[in-house]
N, C-alpha and C positions, 0 to 999 in steps of 0.2 A: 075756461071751464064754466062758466057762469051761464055761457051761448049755450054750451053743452048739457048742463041740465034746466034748462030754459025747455029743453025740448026731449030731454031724457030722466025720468027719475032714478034709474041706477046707472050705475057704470057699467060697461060691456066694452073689453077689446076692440071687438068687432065690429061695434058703431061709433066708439069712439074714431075710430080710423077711418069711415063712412064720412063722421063729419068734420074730420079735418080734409079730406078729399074733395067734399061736397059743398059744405057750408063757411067755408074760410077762404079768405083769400088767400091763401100759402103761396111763394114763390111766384107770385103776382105784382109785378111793380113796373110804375114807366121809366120810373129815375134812374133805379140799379136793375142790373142785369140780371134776369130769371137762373142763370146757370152759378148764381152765387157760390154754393160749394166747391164747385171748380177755384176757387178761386181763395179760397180758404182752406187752413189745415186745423183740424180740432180735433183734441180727443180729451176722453175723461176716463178717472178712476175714482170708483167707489169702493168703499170699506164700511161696516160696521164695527164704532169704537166704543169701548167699554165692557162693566159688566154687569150682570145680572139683567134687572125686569126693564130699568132705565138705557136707550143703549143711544149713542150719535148714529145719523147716518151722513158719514163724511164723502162727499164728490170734491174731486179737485178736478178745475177743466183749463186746459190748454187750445188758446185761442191763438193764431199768428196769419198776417196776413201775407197771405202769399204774391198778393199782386195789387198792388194799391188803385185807388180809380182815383185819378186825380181830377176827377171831371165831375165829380157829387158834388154837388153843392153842403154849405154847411146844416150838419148831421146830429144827433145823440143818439147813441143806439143802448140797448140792454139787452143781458139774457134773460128767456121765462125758460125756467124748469119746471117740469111736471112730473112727477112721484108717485105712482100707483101702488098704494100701500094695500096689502090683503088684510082679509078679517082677522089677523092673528096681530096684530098691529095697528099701532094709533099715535098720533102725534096730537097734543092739547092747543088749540088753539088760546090760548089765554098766554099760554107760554110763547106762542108764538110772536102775541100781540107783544111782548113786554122784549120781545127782542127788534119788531118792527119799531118800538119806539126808540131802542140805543141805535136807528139807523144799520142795522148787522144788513139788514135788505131793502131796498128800494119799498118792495110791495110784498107781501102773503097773504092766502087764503087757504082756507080748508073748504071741502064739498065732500057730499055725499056723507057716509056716516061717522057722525063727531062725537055720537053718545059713548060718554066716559067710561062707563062702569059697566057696558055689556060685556058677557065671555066672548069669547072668539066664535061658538058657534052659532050667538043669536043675531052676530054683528056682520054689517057687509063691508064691502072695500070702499076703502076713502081715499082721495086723492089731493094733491098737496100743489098748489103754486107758487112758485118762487120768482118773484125780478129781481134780476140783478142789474146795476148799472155800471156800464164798463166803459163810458168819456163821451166826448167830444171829437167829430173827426175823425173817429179811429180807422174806418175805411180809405182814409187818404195817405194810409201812411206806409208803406210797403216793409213786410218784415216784423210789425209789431208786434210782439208777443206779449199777451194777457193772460196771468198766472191768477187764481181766486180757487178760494175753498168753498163751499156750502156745507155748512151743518146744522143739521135736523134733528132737535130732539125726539128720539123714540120711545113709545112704552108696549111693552106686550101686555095682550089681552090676556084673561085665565083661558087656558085651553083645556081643549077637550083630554080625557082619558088616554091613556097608553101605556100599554106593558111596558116599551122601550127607556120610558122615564122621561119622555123628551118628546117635541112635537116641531118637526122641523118649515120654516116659516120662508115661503122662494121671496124677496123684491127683484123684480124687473126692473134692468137698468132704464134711468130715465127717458124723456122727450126731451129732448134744446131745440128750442125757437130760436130767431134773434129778430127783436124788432129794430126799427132804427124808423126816427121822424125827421124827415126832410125838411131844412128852411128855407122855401121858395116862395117869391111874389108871384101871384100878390095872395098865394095860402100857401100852407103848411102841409105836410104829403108822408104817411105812416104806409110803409114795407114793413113786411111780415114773413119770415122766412124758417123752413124748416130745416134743421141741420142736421147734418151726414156727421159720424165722428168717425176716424181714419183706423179706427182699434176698433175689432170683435170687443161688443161689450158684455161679461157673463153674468147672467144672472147672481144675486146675493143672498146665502143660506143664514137661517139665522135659529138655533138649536136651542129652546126653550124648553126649562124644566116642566113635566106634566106627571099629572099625579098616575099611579098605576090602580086601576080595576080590581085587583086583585087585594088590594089595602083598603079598599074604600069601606067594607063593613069591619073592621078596627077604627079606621077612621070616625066612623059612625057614632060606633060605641063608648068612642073616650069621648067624644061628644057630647053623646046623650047625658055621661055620669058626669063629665064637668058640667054642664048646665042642670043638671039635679039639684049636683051640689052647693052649686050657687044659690040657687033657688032657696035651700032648705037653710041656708046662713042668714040669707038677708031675710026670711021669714021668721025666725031667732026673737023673740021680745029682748028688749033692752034692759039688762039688768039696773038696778035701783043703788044709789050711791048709799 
């Protein structure tokens, strides 16, 4: 993500997928075989857990090798996820850091938009990278299966107005890469591979309280007279003992 706004200041679908086609080595390597998914079974499921403004965004991924390569030399490989969060949602980097310290992930960042306190309509989409590290060797081993959660602390944004009471918020199921670094003489040899998962994966709804149009001049109003009110107390002289 870092290539990617190196040369893009927002995020766009459309070019993201431009530069992982164009500017990445994806599914490029001399060691392991270009047809890697072939050769692998993955799939993921995502949920949104909790309640209210606070919420997790939980992926559990299922990793198994389907056909080992006993001919790779020794290997560590990881997952990166990538997370396209919309403007009605944000994840705090701070928080995040203080989980990349208890070790919960290898690596995270955030890109694109990180400001805290914008509503949802003045904020753009951010996105989220996740490594994860899943061993030593693991492509040498036929049958392996690799069970791991990822959770994401979420926050919604204040959202825009709606009669409905609710401002409903899509995430698009993630990206999975997997890299994996080669140890060969007399250097060192990093694959890079994008993954297929074996499950239709659906998009995740996420149904946020918003305020209605139609309250907003009450809202106003009780406003105006509790802030009067205050006003005229703390302007009060202090009576005399």
């Amino acid at each position: 993500m870092e290539s990617y706004y190196e040369k893009h200041e927002s995020f766009i679908d459309s070019l993201f997928d431009d530069f992982l086609t164009r500017d990445l080595p994806v599914n490029i390597c001399e060691v392991l075989p270009s047809d890697l998914n072939t050769l692998l079974s993955l799939s993921i499921w995502s949920r949104i857990k909790g309640d209210g403004s606070h919420r997790q965004l939980s992926s559990t991924i299922k990793f198994k090798i389907e056909k080992s390569l006993f001919h790779v030399p020794t290997h560590h490989c990881k997952f990166i996820i990538i997370e396209r969060l919309p403007s009605g949602v944000f994840v705090d980097p701070f928080e995040l850091e203080h989980l990349l310290h208890r070790a919960v992930f290898s690596d995270v960042a955030v890109f694109g938009d990180t400001h805290l306190e914008l509503p949802s309509v003045l904020s753009n989409i951010s996105v989220v990278e996740v490594h994860k590290d899943i061993g030593l060797n693991i492509l040498s081993h036929n049958k392996n299966l690799i069970d791991f959660t990822v959770d994401l602390p979420l926050h919604s944004r204040y959202p825009r107005l709606d009669e409905s009471g609710y401002v409903e918020v899509r995430l698009k199921a993630p990206d999975l890469f997997l890299q994996c670094s080669i140890q060969e003489k007399p250097h060192n040899r990093t694959c890079f591979f994008r993954l297929e998962t074996d499950d239709e994966e659906a998009d995740l709804t996420w149904s946020i309280p918003a305020g209605k149009r139609s309250d907003a001049g009450v809202v106003s109003a009780i406003t105006f007279v509790s802030a009067l009110l205050s006003s005229t107390f703390s302007l009060e002289p202090a009576q005399e003992v």
